[in-house]
DOBADREN-828677 format. One record per residue (C-alpha): x, y, z; residue number from 0. Coordinates in nm, 4 decimals, m for minus. Layout:
// residues N
<r u="X" v="Y" w="Z" num="NUM"/>
...
END
This chain:
// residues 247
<r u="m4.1395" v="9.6383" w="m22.0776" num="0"/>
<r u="m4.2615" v="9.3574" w="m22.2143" num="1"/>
<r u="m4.5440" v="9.1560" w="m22.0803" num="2"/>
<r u="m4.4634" v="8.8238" w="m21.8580" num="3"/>
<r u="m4.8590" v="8.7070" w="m21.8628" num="4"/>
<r u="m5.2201" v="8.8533" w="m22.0342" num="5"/>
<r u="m5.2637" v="9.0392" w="m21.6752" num="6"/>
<r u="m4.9270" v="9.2399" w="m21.7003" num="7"/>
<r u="m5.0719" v="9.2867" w="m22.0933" num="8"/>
<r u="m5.4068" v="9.4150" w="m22.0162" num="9"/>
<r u="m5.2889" v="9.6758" w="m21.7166" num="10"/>
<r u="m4.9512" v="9.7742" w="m21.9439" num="11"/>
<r u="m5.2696" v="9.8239" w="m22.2658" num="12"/>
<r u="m5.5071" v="10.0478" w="m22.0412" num="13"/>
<r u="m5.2088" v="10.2483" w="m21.8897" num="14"/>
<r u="m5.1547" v="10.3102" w="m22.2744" num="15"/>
<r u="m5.4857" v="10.3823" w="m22.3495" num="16"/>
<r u="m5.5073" v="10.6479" w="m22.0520" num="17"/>
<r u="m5.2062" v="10.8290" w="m22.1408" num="18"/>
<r u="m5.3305" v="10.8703" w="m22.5508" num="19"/>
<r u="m5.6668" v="10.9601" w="m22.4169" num="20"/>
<r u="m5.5333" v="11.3110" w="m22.2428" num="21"/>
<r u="m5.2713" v="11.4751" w="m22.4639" num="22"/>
<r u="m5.1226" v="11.7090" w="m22.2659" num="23"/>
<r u="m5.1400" v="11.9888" w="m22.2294" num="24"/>
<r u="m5.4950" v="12.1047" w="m22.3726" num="25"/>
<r u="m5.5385" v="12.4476" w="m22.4778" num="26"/>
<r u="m5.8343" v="12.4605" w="m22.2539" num="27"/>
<r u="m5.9886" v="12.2759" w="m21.9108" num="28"/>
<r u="m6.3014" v="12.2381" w="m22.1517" num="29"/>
<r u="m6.1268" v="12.0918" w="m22.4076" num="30"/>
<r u="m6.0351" v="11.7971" w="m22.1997" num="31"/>
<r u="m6.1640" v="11.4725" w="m22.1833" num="32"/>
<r u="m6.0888" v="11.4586" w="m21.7394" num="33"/>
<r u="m6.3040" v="11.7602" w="m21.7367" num="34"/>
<r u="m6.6687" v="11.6651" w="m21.8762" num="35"/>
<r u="m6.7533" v="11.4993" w="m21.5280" num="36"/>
<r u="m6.5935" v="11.8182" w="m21.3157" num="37"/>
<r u="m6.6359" v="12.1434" w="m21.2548" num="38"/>
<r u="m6.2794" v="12.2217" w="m21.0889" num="39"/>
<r u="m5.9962" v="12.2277" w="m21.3759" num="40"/>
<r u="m5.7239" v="12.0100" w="m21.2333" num="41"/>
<r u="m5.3548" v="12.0730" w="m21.3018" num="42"/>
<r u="m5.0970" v="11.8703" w="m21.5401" num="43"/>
<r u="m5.0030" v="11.7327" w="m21.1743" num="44"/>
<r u="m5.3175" v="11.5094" w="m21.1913" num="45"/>
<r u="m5.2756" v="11.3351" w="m21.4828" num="46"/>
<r u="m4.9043" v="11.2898" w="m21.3185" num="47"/>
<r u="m5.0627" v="11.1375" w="m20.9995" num="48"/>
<r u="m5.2792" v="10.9108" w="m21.2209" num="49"/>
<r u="m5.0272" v="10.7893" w="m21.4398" num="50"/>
<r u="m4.7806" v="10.6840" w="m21.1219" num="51"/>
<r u="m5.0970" v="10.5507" w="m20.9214" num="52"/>
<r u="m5.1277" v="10.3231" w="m21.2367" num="53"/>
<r u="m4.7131" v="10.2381" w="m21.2606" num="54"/>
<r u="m4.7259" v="10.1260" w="m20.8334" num="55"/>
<r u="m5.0032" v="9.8764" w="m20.9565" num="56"/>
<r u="m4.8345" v="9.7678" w="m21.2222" num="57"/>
<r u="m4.4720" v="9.7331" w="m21.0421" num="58"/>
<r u="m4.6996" v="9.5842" w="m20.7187" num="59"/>
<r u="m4.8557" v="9.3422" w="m20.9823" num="60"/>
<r u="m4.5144" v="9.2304" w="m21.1915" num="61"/>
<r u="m4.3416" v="9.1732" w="m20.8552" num="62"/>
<r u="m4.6869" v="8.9531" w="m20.6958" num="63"/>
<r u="m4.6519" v="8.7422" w="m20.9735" num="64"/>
<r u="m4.2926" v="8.7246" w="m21.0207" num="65"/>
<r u="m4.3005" v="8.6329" w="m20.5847" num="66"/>
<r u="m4.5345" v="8.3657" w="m20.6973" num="67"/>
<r u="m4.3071" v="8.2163" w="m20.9523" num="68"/>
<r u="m3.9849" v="8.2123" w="m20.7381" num="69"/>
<r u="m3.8817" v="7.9009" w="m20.5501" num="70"/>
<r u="m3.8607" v="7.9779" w="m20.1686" num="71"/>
<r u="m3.5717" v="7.7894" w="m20.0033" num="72"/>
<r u="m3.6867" v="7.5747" w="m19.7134" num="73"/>
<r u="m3.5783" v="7.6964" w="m19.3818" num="74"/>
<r u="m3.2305" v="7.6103" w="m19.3326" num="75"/>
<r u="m3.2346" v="7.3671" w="m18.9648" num="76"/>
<r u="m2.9399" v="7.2477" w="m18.8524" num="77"/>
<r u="m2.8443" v="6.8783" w="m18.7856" num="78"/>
<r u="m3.1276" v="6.7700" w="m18.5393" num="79"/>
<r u="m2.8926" v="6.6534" w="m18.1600" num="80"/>
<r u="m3.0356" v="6.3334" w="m18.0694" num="81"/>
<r u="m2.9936" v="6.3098" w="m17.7120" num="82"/>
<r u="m2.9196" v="5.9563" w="m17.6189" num="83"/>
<r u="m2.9080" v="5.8487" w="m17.2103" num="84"/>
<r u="m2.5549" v="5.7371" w="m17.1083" num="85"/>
<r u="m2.6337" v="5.3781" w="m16.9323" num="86"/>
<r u="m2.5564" v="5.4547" w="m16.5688" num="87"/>
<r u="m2.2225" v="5.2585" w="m16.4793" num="88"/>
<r u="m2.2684" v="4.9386" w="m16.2438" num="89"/>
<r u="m1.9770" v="4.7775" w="m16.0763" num="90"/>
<r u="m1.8305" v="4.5427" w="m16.1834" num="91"/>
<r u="m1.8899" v="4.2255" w="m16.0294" num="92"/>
<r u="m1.6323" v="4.1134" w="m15.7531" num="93"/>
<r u="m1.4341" v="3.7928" w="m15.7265" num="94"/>
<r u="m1.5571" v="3.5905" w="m15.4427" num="95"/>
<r u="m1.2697" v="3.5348" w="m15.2043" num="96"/>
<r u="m1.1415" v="3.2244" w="m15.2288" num="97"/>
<r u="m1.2948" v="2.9697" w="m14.9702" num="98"/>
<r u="m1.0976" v="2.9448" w="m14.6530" num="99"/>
<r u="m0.8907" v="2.5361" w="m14.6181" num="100"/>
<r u="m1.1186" v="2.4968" w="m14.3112" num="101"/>
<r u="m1.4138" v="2.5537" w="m14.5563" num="102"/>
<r u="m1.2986" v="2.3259" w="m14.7673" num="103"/>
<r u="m1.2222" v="2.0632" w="m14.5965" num="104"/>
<r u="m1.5388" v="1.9080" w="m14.3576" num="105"/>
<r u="m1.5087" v="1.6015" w="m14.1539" num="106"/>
<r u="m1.7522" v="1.4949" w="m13.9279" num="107"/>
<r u="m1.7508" v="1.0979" w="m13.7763" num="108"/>
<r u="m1.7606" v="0.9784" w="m13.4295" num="109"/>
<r u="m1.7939" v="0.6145" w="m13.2534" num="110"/>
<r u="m1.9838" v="0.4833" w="m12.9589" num="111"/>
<r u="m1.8051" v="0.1766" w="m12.7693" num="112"/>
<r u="m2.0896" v="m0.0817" w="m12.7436" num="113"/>
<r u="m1.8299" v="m0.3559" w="m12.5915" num="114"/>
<r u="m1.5788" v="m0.1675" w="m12.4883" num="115"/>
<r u="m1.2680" v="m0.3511" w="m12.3244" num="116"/>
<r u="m1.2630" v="m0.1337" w="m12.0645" num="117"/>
<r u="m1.4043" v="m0.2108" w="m11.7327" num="118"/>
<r u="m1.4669" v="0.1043" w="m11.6182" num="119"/>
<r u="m1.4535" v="0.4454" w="m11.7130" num="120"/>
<r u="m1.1136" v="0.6142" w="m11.6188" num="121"/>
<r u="m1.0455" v="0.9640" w="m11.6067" num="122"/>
<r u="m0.8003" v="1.1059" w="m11.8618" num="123"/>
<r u="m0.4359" v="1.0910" w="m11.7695" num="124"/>
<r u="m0.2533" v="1.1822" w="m12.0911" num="125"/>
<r u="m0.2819" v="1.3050" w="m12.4190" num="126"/>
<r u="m0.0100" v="1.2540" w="m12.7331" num="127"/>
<r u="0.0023" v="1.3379" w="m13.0382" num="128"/>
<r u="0.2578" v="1.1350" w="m13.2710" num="129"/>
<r u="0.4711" v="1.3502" w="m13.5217" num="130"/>
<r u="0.4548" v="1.2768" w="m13.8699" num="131"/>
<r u="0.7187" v="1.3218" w="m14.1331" num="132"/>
<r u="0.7018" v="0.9661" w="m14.3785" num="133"/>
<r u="0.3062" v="0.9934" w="m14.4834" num="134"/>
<r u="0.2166" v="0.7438" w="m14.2052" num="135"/>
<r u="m0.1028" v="0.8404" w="m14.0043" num="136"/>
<r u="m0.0669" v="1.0893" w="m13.7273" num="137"/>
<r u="m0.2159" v="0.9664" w="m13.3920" num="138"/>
<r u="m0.3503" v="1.1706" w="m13.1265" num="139"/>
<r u="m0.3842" v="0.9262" w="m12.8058" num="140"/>
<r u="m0.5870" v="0.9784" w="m12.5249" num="141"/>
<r u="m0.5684" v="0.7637" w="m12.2319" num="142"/>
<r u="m0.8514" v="0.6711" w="m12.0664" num="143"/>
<r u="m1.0870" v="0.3978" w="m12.0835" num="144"/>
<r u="m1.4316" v="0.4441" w="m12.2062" num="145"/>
<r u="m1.7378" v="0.2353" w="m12.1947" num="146"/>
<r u="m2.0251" v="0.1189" w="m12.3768" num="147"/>
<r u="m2.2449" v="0.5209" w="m12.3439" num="148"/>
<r u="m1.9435" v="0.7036" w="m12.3795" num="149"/>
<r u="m1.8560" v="0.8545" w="m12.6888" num="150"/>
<r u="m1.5229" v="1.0466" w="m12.8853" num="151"/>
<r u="m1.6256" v="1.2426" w="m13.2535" num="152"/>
<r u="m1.4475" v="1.4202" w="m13.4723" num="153"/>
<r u="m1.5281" v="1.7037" w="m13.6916" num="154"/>
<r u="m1.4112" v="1.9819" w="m13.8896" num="155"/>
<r u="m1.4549" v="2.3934" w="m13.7065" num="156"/>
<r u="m1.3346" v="2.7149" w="m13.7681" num="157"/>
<r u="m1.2250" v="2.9788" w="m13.5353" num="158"/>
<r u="m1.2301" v="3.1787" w="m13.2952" num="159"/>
<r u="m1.2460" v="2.9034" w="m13.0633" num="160"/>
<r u="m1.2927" v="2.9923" w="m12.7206" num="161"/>
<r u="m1.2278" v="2.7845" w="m12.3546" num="162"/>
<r u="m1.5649" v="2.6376" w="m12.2146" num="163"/>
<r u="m1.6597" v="2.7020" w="m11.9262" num="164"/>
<r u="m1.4617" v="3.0398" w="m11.8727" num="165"/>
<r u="m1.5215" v="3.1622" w="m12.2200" num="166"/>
<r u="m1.1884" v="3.2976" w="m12.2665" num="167"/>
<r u="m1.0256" v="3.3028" w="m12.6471" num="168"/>
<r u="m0.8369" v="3.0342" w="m12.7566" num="169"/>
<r u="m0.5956" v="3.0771" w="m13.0198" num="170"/>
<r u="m0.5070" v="2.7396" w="m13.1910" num="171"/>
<r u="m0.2185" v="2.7421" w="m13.4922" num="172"/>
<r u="m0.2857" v="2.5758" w="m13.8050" num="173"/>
<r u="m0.5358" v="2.6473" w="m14.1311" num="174"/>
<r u="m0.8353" v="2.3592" w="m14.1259" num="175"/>
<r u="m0.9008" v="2.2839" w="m13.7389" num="176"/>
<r u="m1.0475" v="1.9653" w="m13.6206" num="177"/>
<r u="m1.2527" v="1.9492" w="m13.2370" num="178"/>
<r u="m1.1976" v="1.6203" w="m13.0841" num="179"/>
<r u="m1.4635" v="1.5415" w="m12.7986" num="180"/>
<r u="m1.4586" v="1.2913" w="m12.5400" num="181"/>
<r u="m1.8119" v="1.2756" w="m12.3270" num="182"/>
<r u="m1.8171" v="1.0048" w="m12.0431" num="183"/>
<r u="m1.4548" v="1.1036" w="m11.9586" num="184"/>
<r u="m1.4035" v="1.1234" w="m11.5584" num="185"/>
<r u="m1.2155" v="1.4395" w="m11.4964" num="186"/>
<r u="m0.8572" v="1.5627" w="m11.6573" num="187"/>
<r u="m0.5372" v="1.4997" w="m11.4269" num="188"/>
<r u="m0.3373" v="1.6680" w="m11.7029" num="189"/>
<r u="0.0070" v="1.8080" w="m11.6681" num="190"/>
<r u="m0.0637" v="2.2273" w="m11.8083" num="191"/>
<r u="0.1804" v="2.1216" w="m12.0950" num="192"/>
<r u="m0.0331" v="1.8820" w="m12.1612" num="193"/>
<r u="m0.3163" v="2.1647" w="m12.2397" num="194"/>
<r u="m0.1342" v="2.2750" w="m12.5288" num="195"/>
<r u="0.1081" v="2.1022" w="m12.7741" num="196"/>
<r u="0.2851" v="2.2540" w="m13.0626" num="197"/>
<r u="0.3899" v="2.0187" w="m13.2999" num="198"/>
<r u="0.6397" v="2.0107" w="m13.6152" num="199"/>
<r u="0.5008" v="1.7093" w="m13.8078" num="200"/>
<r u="0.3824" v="1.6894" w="m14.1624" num="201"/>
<r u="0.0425" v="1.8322" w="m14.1030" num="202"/>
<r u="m0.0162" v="1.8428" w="m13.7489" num="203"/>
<r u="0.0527" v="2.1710" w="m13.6004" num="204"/>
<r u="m0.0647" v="2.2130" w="m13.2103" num="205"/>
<r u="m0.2964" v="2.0311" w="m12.9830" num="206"/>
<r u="m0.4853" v="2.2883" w="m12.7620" num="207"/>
<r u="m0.7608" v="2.1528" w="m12.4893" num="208"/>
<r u="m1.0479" v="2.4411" w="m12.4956" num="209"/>
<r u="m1.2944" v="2.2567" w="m12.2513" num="210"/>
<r u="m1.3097" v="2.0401" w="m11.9703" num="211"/>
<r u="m1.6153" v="2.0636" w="m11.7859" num="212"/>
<r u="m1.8856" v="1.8150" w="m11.6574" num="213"/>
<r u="m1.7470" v="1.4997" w="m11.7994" num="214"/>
<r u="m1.7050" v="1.6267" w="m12.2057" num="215"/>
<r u="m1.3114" v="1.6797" w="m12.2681" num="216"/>
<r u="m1.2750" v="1.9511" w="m12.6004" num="217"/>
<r u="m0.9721" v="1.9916" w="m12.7741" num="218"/>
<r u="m0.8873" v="2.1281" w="m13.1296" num="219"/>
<r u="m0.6202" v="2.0043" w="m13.3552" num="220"/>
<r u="m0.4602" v="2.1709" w="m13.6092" num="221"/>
<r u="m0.3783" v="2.1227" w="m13.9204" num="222"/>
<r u="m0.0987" v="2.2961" w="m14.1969" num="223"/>
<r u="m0.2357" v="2.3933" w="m14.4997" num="224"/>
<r u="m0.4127" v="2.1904" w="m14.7594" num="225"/>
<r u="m0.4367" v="1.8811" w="m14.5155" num="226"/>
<r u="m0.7694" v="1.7266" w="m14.5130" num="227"/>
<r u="m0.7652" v="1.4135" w="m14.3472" num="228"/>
<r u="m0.9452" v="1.1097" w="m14.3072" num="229"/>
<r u="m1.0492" v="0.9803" w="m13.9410" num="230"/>
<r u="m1.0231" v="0.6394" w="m13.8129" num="231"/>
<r u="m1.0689" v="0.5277" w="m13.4091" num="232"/>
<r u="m0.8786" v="0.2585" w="m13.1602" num="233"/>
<r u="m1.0425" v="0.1635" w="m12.8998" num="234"/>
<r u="m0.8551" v="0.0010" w="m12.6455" num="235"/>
<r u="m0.9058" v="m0.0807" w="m12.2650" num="236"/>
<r u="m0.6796" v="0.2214" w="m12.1263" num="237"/>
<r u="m0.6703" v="0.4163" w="m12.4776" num="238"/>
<r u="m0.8483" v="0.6012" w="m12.6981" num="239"/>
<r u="m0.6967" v="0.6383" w="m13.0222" num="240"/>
<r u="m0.7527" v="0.8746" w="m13.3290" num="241"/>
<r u="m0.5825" v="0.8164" w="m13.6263" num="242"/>
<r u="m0.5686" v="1.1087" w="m13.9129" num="243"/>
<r u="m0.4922" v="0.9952" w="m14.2933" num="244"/>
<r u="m0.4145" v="1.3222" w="m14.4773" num="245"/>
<r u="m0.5743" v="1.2575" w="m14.7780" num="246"/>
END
């Protein structure tokens, strides 16, 4: 076996010289160069033991220094998971409902007779409203005469409307709802189909009175769908008009 380095050389060269030292076998135990520096004659089996003592050390050795030459692989890993946190689902966002007509549409105006041509305040004996159907202004009429401290206003609500004083509902047809409200008005000597009007016209549905009580006449008008009108007042000596301009 040929040496791989001058330390497989120098233990290969002494195992040599050990072996040519003790020729085997000697006629004699004194004869023998083991046996100056013992007393007890050992056996060919010794030599045997020494010789394979010395060929383990020299195997161990070659295979040390062959272990040191040889490449070890790197641990084989496997593709590292990268755990990522799923984003946590939000809802979407909802559409906002649409805004209701009645929200849409706001009116709010009202007058005060300083000279009115009344001469004295009259109770309220009727209430019209004038059907529509050519784009001319609907009226809604009261009569009664008002004067200067009295006072009729206009503006846009929503229901549920409910009856003052009894606080009952009130159901009123129609999609954007005007309250008209007379105060200074003395009393109602309305007709009960006078109360409540349903009406065909362009825009103007029904006419329902929800309060009467301590001079302040209520009602709420409504209106179809998409109407939005402008207000205007009449003043007269028995009359009090309000005139609606769907815009």
């Amino acid at each position: 076996m040929a040496a791989d380095d001058p330390f497989e050389g120098r233990l290969a060269a002494g195992l040599r010289d050990l072996l040519e030292a003790e020729p085997l076998p000697h006629p004699t135990w004194s004869g023998a160069t083991v046996a100056h520096g013992s007393t007890a004659k050992p056996g060919r089996g010794a030599v045997w033991l020494l010789a394979a003592a010395v060929i383990v050390a020299l195997v161990g050795s070659a295979l040390l220094v062959a272990g040191g030459r040889l490449s070890i692989p790197p641990a084989l890993t496997g593709p590292t998971a990268v755990l990522t946190a799923s984003p946590t689902p939000t809802a979407a966002p909802s559409a906002s409902p649409p805004p209701s007509p009645a929200a849409t549409c706001q009116v709010s105006t009202s007058v005060n007779p300083t000279a009115s041509p009344a001469s004295a305040r009259t109770s309220l004996t009727a209430v019209s409203a004038v059907k529509v159907f050519d784009g001319s202004p609907a009226v809604v009429q009261f009569t009664a005469g008002l004067v200067p401290g009295d006072s009729i206003s206009v503006r846009s609500v929503e229901p549920p409307f409910r009856r003052d004083p009894s606080d009952l509902p009130v159901a009123v047809a129609g999609n954007v709802f005007l309250e008209i409200t007379l105060r200074g008005v003395e009393g109602s000597q309305l007709s009960p189909a006078a109360l409540d009007q349903r009406l065909d016209g362009a825009f103007v549905t029904e006419l329902v009175e929800i309060g009467d009580y301590e001079g302040v006449q209520t009602w709420v008008l409504g209106l179809a769908d998409g109407a939005c009108p402008s207000v205007s007042f009449v003043i007269g000596v028995t009359t009090v008009e309000v005139k609606l301009t769907d815009g």
